[in-house]
ROMITOR-939967 format. One record per residue: y, z, x of N, C-alpha, C in turn. Coordinates in steps of 0.1 Angstrom, whole numbers, plus 5000, padded with zeros to 4 digits. Layout:
BEGIN
YZXYZXYZX/...
//
This chain:
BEGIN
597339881768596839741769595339731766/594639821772593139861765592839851756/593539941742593539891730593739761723/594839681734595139591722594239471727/593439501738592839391738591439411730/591239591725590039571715590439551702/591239551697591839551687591839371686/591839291697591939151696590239081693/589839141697588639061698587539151685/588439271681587639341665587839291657/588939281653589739221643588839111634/587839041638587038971632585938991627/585339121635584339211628584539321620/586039341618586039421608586439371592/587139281600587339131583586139121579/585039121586583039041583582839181578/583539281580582739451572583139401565/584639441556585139441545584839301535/584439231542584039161533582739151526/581739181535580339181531579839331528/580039401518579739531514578439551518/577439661525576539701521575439621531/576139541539575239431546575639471559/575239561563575239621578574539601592/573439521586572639431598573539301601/574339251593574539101594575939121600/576839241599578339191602577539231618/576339341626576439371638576239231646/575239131638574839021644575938951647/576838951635578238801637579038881649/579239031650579739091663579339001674/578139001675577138951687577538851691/577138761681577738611684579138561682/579738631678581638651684581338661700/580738771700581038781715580238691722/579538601717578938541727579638391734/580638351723581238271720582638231729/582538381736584038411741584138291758/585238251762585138141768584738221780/585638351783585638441797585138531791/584238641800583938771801584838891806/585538931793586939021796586139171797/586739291803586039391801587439461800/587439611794588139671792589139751804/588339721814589339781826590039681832/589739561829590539441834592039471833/593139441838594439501840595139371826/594839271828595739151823594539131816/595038991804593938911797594038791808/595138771807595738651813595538591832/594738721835594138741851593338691851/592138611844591038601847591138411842/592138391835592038211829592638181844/591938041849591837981858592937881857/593737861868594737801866594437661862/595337551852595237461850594537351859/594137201857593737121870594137011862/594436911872595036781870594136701860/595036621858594036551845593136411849/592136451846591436321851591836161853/592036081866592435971867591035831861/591335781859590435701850590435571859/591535471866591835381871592535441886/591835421894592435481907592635381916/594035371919594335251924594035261938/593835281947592435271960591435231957/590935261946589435221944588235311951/588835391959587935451967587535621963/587535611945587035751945586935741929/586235771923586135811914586235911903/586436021895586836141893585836141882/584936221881584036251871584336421864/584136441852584736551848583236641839/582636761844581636781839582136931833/581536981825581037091819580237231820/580137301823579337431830578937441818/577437541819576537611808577837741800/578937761806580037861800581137761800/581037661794582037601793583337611796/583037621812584437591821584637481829/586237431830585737271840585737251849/585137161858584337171867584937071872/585637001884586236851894585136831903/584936751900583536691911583736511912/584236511927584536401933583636341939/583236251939582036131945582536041953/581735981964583035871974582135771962/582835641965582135511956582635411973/581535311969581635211979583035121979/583735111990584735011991584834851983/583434821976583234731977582834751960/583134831956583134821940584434851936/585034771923585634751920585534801904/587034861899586934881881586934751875/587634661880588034481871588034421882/586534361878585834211890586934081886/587534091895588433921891587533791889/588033721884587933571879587333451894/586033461894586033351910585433261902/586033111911584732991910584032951915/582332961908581432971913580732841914/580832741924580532581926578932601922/578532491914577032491909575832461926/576532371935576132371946577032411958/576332521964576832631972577032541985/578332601993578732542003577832542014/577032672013575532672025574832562021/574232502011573532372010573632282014/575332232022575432142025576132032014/576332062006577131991996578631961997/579031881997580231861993581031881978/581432031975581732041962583232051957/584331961970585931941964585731781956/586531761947586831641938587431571946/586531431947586531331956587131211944/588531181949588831061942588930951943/588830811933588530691941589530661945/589030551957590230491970591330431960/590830341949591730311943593030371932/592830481930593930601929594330681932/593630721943594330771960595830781959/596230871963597730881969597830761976/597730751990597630661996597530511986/596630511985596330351978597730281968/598330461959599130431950600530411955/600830491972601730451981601930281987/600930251990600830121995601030011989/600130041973600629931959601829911955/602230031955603730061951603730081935/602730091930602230011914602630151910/602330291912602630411900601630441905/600030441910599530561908598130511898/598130591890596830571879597230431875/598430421872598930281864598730171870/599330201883598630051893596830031892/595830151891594730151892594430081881/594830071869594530041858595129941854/595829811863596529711861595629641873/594929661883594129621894592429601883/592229741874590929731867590829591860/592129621851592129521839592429401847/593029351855593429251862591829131865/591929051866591028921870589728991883/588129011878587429061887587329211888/588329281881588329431876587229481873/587029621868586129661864585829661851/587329681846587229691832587029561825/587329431835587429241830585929241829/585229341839583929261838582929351826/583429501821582629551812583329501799/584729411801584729341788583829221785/583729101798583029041795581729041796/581329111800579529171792579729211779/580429261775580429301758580629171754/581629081758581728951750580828881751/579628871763578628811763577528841758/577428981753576429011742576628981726/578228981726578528971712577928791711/578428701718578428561719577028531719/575928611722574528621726574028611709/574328751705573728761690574028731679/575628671680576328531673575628411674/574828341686574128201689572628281682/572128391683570928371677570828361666/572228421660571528441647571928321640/572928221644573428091642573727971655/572427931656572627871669573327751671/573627681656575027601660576127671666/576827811665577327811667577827841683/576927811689576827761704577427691706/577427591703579027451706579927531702/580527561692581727621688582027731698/581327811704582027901714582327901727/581527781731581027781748581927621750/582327581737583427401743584527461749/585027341754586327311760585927371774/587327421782587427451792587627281801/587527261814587827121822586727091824/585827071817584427011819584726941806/584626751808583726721798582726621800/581626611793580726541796580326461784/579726331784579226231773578026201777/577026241767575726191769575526071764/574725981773574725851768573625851758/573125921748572125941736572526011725/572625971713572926051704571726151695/570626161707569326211704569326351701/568926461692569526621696568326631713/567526591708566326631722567226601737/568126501734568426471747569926531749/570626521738572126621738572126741741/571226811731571227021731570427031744/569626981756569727061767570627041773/571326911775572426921785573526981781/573926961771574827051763574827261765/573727321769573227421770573527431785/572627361796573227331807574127361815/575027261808576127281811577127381813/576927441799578027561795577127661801/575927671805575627771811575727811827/576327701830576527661847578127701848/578827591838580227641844580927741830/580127801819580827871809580927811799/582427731803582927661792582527501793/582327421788582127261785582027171774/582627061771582627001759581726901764/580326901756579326791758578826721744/579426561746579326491731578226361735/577826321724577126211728577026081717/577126001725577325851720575825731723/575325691710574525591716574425501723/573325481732573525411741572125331743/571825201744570725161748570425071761/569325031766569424961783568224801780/569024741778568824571773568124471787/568524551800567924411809566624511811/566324611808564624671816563924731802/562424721808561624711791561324831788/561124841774560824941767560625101771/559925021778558725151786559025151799/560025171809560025141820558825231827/558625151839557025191847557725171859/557625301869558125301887559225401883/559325441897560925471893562025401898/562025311904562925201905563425161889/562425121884562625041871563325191862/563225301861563325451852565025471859/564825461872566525501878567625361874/566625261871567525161870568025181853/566825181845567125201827568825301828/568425401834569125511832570925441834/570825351847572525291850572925231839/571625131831571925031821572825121808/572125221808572925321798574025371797/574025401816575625411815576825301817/576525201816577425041822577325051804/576225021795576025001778577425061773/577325201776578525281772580025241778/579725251786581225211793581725051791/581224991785580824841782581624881765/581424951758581524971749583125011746/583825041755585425081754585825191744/584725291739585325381733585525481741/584825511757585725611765586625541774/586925701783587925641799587325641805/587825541815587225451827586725561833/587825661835586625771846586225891835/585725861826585025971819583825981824/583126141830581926151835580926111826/579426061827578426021816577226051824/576026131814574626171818574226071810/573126011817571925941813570926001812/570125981801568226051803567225911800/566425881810565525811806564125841809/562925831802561825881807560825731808/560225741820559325641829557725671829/556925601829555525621835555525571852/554925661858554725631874553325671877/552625601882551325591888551025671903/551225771905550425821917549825771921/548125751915546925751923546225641914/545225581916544925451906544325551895/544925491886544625541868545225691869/546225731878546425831875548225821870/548225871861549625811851550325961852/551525941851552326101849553725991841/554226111833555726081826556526161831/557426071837558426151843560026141832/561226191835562226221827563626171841/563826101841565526091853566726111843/567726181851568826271844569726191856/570626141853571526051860572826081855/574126121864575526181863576526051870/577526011863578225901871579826001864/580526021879581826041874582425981884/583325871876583925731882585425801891/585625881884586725951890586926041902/586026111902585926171921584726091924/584126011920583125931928581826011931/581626061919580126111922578926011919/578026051922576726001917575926051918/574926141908573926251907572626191906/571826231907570526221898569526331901/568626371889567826471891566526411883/565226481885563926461877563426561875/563126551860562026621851560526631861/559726731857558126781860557726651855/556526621864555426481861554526621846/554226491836553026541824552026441824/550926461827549826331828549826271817/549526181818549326041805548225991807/547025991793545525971801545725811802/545125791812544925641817544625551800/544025591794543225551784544625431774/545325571774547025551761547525431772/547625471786548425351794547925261796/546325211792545725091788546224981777/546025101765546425061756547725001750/548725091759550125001757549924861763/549124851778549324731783549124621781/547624611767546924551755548124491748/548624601744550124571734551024481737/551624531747552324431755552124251763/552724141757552524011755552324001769/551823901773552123831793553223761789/553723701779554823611780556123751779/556023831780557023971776558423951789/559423941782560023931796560523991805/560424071798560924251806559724301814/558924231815557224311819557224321831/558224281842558124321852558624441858/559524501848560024651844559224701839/558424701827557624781824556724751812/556824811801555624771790556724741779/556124651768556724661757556424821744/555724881748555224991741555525091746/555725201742556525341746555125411746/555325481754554025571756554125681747/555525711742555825871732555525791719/555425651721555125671702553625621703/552525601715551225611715550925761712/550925841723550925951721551326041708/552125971703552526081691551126051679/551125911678550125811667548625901674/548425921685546825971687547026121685/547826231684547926351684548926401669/549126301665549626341648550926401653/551326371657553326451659553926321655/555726391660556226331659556826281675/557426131681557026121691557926211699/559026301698559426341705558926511708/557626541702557326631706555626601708/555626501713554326451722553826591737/555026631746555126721750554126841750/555326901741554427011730552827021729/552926941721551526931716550226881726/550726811735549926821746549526911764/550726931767550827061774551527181770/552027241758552627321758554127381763/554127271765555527271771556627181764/557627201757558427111749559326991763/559526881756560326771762561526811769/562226901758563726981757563927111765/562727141769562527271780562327221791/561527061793561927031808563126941810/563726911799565226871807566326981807/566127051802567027191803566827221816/565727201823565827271836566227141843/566127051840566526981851568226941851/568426941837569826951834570627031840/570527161839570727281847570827231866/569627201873569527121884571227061883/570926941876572626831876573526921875/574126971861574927091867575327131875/574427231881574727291895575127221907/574327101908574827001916576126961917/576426901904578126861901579026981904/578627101898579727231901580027191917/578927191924579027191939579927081946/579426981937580326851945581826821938/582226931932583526901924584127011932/583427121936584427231946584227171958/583627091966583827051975582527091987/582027131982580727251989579427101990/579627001987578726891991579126741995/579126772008579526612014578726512014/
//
């Protein structure tokens, strides 16, 4: 057995003679490093070859289902193998599962479960009876909804930049509805605020106008007795006239001089509503615009003593004095003297009537 284990491990140095003739330093070296090479250190008195290989060992586990060990497999400087077991912490894991990690942590104080609204609530959709999302979405769309009212803001910007960019077409979008109204003027100055007004108080309104003039008070009415009175004459003129119905509502506009303080003159504007059929009776007034004493002289010049109306007021309009001293035209006497247009202070006051009437047609004014 001696022999044949030298005979196993020569066998390579004697191939490296015969092959390399004459090179007798070099086969003793490759001896050398043969032997150096060898996995075990066999010696000749050893009984077995097979005595000294170390029995097999289990094959490294890679995924240890405890989790509580790990198996590392190392190498010796004689390359033999070596089991070297390490504890690992309970708390490490080979495959971290899948958690969800809420952006605001429940220590914060946050509420981070999905909070749904009351109105598609289980509950809510029990009680409707409606389905659920579908009842939610038949309540949105429905009258005062959410979605009625982000439609009608969209319609009311669309309707916004349709009137700017063609402001006739203001009438055409904002008529009809159960409002109608007749202006006793076929003036635009005195139609397009109330017309505006109107449709901006109750939406919809048809506001038309028919001329109308006031034959028992003068020209110029002066007080406001005589200004609230012009204003009825306009509407009895019209209704006198039989092209509407008896109870069709009618706005009057007449504008007055009134005297405050001696020589102190103002023009004022009365907006007068008659609706014969619930029995209303409105009236509202325009801002005082001073009128210099000077122009309210000069109508009075104008005006005859034999004048018969002069106990009402002047034969001379004060808007066509005023227009003749300041180069306009008379209905924007206004304008050109305080900066303020005629048709911006009956718009507000128009607006005033309006709101008034909305109130006394719901019942909200005894």
């Amino acid at each position: 057995m001696q022999a044949e284990v030298g005979l196993f491990f020569s066998s390579p140095v004697v191939h490296g003679l015969h092959g390399a003739e004459g090179h007798h330093s070099e086969s003793l070296s490759s001896v050398t490093s043969s032997s150096s090479v060898l996995p075990l250190n066999i010696t000749a008195s050893e009984g077995n070859l097979l005595s000294s290989v170390a029995p097999p060992s289990a094959l490294p586990s890679f995924v240890s289902p405890s989790m509580g060990s790990v198996t590392h497999v190392a190498t010796s400087t004689t390359h033999q193998p070596i089991t070297v077991t390490q504890p690992v912490p309970a708390s490490t894991h080979a495959y971290h599962p899948t958690t969800f990690s809420p952006v605001i942590p429940p220590s914060k104080g946050g509420d981070v479960s999905m909070v749904l609204p009351p109105e598609i609530g289980p509950a809510a959709a029990h009680a409707e009876g409606s389905g659920g999302l579908l009842g939610w979405v038949k309540g949105a769309v429905g009258s005062g909804g959410l979605l009625s009212k982000v439609a009608e803001k969209a319609k009311n910007s669309v309707d916004s930049m349709i009137t700017t960019l063609d402001p006739q077409m203001r009438e055409f979008l904002y008529s009809g509805g159960d409002v109608d109204v007749v202006v006793a003027s076929d003036k635009e100055v005195k139609l397009s605020p109330v017309r505006e007004a109107f449709q901006a108080v109750f939406g919809k309104a048809t506001v038309s106008g028919l001329a109308a003039q006031a034959t028992m008070i003068a020209a110029q009415p002066v007080g406001f007795a005589a200004g609230v009175k012009a204003a009825e004459e306009r509407i009895l003129a019209l209704q006198s006239t039989g092209k509407l119905h008896p109870k069709q509502p009618i706005v009057a506009i007449e504008n007055f001089l009134v005297e405050v303080e001696e020589n102190k003159w103002y023009d004022v504007g009365v907006l007068m509503l008659k609706d014969p059929d619930r029995e209303i009776n409105l009236h509202t007034f325009t801002q005082l615009t001073p009128v210099p004493a000077a122009v309210v002289a000069l109508a009075q010049e104008d005006t005859p003593n034999d004048y018969p109306l002069r106990w009402s007021g002047l034969a001379v309009t004060i808007g066509s004095l005023m227009a003749s001293n300041l180069q306009v035209h008379h209905s924007e006497w206004h304008q050109a003297l305080t900066g303020v247009s005629r048709r911006e202070m009956l718009l507000i006051a128009a607006k005033v009537l309006a709101g008034l009437y909305k109130n006394s047609i719901g019942g909200n004014i005894i």
